[in-house]
N, C-alpha and C positions, 0 to 999 in steps of 0.2 A: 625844440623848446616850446613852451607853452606856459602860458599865464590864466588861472582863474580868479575871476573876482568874483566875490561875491559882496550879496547886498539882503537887508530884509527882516535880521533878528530883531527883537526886542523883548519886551513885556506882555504880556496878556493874561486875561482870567481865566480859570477854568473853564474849558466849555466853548473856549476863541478861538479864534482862528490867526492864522500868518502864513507868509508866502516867502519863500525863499528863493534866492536866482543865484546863478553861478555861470558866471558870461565867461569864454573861453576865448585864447586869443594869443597867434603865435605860427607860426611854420610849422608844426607838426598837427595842425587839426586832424589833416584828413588821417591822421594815426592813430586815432581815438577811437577804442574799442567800445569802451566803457563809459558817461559819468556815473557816480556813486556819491551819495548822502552819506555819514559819517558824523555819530555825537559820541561824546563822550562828558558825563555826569561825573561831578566831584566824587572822586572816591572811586572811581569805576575803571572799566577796561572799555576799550573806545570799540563800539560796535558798529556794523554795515545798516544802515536804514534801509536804505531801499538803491536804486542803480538802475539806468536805464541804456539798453547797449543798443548800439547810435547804427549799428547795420540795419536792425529788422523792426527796432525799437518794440521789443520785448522785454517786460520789467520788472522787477522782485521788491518785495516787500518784506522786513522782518516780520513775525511774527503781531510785534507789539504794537506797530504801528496799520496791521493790515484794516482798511476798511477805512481809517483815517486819514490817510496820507497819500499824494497820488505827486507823482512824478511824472514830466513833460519836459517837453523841449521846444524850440522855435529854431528850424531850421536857417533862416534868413543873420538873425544875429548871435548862433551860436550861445545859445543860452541855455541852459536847461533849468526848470524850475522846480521846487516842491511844496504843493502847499500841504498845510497841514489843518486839519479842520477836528472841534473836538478834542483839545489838546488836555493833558492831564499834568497834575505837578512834575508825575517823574518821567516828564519830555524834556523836562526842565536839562541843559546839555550844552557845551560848545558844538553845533555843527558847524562839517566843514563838507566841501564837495573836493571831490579830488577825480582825476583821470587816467584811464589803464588804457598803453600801448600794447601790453601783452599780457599772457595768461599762463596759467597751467596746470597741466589736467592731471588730478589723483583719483586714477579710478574713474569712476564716475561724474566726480566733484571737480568744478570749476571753478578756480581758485585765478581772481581777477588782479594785476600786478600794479595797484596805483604808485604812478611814480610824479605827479604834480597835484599840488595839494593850494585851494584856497588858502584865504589870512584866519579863516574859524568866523563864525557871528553868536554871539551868547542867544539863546531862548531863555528866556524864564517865562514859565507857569504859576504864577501866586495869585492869590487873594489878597 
């Protein structure tokens, strides 16, 4: 079992910044392949942000977010963070952090299996 919390959303302008944490916490830590960031925008399909895998701590960024957005961790109280700098309206999004014990491989492609998921924190990006 495993619980994340998370903390950090809010409001900001164009141009701002925020920091997002996802403190993990439970008997199954050390089974934690994965964390992974996770929004999903009204009207949308909920998309992978970014994930940072907790062996070698090696870490992916979508697309949309590369150059902006850095993901970390603090080994000591199992936290992993994302901040995000430079934000735009349409980051606008519930994320949420969630955790993969397991995986699985198509082909080439590694396909991450989150099976505990945060409560979600709203971002909004407005003027």
């Amino acid at each position: 079992q495993l619980r994340l919390v998370e903390a950090g959303g809010g409001v900001v302008e164009p141009g701002g910044s925020l920091t997002l944490s996802c403190a993990a916490s439970g008997p199954h830590l050390n089974y934690i392949l994965v964390i992974g960031w996770h929004r999903r925008a009204p009207g949308k399909e909920r998309e992978e942000v970014s994930y940072i895998i907790l062996g070698n701590n090696k870490t992916y960024y979508h697309e949309s977010v590369t150059g902006r957005f850095t993901i970390s961790r603090d080994i000591a109280s199992n936290t992993v963070y994302l901040r995000m700098d430079n934000l735009k309206p349409q980051d606008t999004a519930v994320y949420s952090c969630a955790a993969a014990l397991g995986l699985t491989r198509i082909g080439t492609k590694t396909i991450y299996e989150y099976e505990y998921w945060g409560q979600g924190s709203q971002v909004t990006v407005s003027s």
